[in-house]
DRENNURO-900725 format. One record per residue (C-alpha): residue number from 1; x, y, z. Coordinates in pm, 1 decimal. Example, Ala and Ser with C-alpha at 12.3 -4.5 7.8 and 13.67 -1.06 7.14 Angstrom:
{rec 1; {1230.0; -450.0; 780.0}};
{rec 2; {1367.0; -106.0; 714.0}};
//
This chain:
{rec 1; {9473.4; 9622.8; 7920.9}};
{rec 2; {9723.2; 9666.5; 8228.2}};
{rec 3; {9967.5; 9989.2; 8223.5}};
{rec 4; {10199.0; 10090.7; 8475.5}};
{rec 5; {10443.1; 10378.6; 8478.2}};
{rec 6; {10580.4; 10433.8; 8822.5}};
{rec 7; {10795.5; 10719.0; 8770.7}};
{rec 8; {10475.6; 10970.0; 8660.3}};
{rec 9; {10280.9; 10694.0; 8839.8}};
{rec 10; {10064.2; 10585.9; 8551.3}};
{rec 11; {9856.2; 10291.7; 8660.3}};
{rec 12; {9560.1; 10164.1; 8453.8}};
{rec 13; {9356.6; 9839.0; 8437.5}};
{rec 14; {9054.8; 9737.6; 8233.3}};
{rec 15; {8827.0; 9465.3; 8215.1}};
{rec 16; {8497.5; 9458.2; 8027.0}};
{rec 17; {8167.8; 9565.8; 8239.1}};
{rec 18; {7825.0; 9552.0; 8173.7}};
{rec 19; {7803.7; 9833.5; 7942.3}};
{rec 20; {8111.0; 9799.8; 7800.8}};
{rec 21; {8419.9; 9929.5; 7952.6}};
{rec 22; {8480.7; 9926.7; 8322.5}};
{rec 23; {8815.7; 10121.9; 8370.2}};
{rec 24; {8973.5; 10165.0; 8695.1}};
{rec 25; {9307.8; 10437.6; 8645.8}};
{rec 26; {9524.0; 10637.7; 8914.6}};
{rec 27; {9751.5; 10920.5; 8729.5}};
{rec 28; {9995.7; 11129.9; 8862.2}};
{rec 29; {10095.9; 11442.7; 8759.6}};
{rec 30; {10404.1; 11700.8; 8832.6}};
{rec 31; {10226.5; 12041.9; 8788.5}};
{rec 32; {10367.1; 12221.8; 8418.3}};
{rec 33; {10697.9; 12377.5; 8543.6}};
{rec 34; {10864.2; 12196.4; 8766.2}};
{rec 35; {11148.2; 11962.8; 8699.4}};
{rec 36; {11202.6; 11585.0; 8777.4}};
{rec 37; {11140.9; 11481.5; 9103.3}};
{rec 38; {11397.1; 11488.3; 9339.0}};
{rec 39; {11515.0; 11237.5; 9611.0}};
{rec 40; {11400.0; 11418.5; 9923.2}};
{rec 41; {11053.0; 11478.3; 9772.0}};
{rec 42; {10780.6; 11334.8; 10011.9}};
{rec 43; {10553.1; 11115.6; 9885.3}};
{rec 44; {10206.2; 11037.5; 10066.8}};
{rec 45; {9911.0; 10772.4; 10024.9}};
{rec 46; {9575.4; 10919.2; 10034.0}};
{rec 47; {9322.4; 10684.6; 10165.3}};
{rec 48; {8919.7; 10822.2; 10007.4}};
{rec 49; {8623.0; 10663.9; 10190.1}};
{rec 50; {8308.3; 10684.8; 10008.4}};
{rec 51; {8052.1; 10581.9; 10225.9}};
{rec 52; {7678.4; 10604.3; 10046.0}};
{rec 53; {7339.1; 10605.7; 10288.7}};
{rec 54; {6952.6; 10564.1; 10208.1}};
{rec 55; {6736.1; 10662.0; 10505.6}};
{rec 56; {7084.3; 10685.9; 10786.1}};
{rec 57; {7143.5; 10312.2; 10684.2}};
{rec 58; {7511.8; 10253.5; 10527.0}};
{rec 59; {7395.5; 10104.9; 10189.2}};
{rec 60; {7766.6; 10105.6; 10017.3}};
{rec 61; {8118.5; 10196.4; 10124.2}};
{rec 62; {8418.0; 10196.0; 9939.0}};
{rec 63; {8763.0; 10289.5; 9966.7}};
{rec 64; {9001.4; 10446.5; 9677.0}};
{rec 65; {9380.0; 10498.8; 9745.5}};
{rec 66; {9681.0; 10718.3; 9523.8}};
{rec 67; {9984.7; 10766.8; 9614.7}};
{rec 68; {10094.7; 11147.4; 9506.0}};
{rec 69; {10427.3; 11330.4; 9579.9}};
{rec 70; {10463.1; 11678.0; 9756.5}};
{rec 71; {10343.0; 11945.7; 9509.9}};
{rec 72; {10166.9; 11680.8; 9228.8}};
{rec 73; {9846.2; 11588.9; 9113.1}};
{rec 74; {9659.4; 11303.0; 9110.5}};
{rec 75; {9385.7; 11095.0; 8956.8}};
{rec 76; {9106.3; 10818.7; 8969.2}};
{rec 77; {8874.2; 10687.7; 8795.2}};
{rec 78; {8597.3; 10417.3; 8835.9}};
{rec 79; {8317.6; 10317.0; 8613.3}};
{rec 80; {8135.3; 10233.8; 8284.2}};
{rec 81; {8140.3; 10417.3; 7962.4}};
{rec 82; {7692.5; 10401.4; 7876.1}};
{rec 83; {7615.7; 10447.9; 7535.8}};
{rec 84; {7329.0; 10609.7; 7422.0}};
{rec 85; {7135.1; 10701.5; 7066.2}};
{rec 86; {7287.5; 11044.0; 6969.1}};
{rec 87; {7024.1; 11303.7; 6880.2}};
{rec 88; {7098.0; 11276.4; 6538.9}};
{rec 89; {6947.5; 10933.3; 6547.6}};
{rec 90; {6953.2; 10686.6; 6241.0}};
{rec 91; {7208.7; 10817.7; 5963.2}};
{rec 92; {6935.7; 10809.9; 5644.7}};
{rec 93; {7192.1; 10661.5; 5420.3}};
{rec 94; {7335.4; 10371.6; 5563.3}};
{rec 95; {7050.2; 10301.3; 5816.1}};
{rec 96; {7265.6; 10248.0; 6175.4}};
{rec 97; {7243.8; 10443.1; 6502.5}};
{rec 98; {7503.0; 10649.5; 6585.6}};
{rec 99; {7594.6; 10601.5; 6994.6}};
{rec 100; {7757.4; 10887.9; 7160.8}};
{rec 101; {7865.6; 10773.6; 7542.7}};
{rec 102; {7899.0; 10899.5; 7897.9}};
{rec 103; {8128.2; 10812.9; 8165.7}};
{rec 104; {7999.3; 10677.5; 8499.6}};
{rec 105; {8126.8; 10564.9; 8844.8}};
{rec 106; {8345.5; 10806.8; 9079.2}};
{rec 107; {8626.9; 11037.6; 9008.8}};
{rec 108; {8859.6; 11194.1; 9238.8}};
{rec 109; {9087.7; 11476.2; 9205.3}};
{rec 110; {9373.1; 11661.6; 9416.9}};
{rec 111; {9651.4; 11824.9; 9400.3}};
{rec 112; {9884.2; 11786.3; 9746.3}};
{rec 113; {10095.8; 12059.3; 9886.6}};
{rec 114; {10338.2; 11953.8; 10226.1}};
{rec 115; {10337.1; 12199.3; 10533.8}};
{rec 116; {10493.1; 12232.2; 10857.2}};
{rec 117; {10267.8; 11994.7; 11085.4}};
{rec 118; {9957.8; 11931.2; 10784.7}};
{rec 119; {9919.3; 11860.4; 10437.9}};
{rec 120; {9676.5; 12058.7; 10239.3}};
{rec 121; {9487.1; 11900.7; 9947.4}};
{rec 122; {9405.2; 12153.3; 9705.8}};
{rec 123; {9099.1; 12106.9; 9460.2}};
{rec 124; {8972.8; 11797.7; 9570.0}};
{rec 125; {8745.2; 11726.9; 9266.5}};
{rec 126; {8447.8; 11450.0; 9399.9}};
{rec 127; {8197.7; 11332.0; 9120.8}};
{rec 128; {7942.3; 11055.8; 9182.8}};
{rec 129; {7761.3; 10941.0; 8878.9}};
{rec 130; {7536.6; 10689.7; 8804.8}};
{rec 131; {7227.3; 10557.6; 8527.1}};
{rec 132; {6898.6; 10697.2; 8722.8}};
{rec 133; {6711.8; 10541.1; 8486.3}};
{rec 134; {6712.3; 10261.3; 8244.7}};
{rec 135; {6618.9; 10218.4; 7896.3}};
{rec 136; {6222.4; 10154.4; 7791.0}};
{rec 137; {6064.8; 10157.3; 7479.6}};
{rec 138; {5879.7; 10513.3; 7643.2}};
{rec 139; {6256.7; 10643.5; 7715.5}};
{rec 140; {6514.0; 10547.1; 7468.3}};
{rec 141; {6826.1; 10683.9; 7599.1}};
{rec 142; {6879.2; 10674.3; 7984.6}};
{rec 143; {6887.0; 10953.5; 8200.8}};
{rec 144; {7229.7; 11026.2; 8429.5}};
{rec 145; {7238.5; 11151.4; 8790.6}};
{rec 146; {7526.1; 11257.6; 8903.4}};
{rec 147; {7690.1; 11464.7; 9233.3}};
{rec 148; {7928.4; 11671.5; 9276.3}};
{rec 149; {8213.1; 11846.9; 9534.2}};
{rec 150; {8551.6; 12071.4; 9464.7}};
{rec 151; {8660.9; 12166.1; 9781.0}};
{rec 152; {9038.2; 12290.7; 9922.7}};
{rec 153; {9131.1; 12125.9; 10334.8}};
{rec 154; {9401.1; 12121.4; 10524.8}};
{rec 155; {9502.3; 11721.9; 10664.5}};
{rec 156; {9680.8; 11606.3; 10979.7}};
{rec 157; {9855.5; 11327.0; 10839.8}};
{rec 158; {9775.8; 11001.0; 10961.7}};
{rec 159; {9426.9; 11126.2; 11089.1}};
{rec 160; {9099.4; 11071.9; 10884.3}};
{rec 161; {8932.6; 11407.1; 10718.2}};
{rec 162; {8571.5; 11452.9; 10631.1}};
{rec 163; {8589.2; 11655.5; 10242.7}};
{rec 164; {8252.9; 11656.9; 10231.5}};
{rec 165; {7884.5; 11554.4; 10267.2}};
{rec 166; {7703.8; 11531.3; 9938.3}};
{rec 167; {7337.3; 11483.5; 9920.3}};
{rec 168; {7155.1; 11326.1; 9600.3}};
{rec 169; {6827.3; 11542.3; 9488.5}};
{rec 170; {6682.6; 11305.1; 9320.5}};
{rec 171; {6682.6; 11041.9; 9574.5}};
{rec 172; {6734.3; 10954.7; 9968.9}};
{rec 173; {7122.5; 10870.8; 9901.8}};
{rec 174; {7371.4; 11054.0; 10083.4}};
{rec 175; {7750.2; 11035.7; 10015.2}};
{rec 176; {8000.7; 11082.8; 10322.9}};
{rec 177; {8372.1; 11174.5; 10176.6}};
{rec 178; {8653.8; 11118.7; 10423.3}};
{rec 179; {9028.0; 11129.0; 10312.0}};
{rec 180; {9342.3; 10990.3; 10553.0}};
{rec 181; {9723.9; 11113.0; 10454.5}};
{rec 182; {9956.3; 10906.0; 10498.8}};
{rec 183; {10351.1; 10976.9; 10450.1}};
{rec 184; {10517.3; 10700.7; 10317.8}};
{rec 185; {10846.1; 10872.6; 10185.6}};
//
């Protein structure tokens, strides 16, 4: 499945992962009240850097990019859709599971706002999540980890940002966030 809307910037791709669905989407959103877009609107590409560590060695890094207009809201999200027994189990009647299923991979969330000499990103939403554990015959259903950020900064465009430093509890994994504006409009 392949959809692009470039006006509300609508831009989703699919292709089948190992649990089922890997999605990869970018939306764009006007906030509820304001009117079409207008021709002197800026319009900026924000660069995320996800760089994961185990012990201070760089075990992953990856890169997400938007492009969002002045006073929008934007959108992304990476991963698998897991499914999982629901706790209602076998349906007595006609004998099959019933599967319920969680979403994971990364999502990213802002909302971008134009100033004088910065550009401040407004409810960054970070979520890292990921299958801790898989299935065994001793544990059915697997258990999710998952990490966490919402956080408001101000951006010198052009120059890269650390959001945020996100540690994992459950393991030795730490996640370095680091955003870069961009004007392209």
């Amino acid at each position: 499945m392949r959809r692009f809307l470039l006006g509300g910037l609508m831009v989703s791709l699919a292709a089948i992962g190992m649990f089922g669905l890997a999605k990869i989407s970018c939306a764009q959103d006007k906030p509820k009240g304001d009117t079409a877009q207008t021709a002197n609107d800026s319009v900026y590409r924000l660069e995320f850097s996800v760089v994961e560590t185990a012990e201070g060695k760089r075990v992953n890094s990856r890169t997400y990019m938007m492009s969002i207009a002045n006073r929008s809201n934007g959108n992304i999200r990476v991963g698998n859709r897991v499914p999982y027994a629901s706790s209602a189990g076998k349906n007595k009647e006609t004998g099959t599971t019933q599967y319920q299923y969680e979403d994971v991979g990364i999502a990213i969330d802002c909302s971008l706002q134009e100033r004088e000499n910065y550009v401040l990103l407004r409810n960054i939403g970070i979520d890292i999540s990921s299958v801790a554990q898989e299935y065994t015959a001793q544990m059915p259903n697997p258990v999710f980890r998952s990490v966490r950020a919402r956080v408001d900064v101000a951006v010198t465009p052009g120059k890269p940002t650390m959001v945020t430093t996100l540690d994992d509890v459950s393991s030795n994994h730490r996640y370095e966030v680091e955003v870069t504006a961009t004007k392209i409009r």
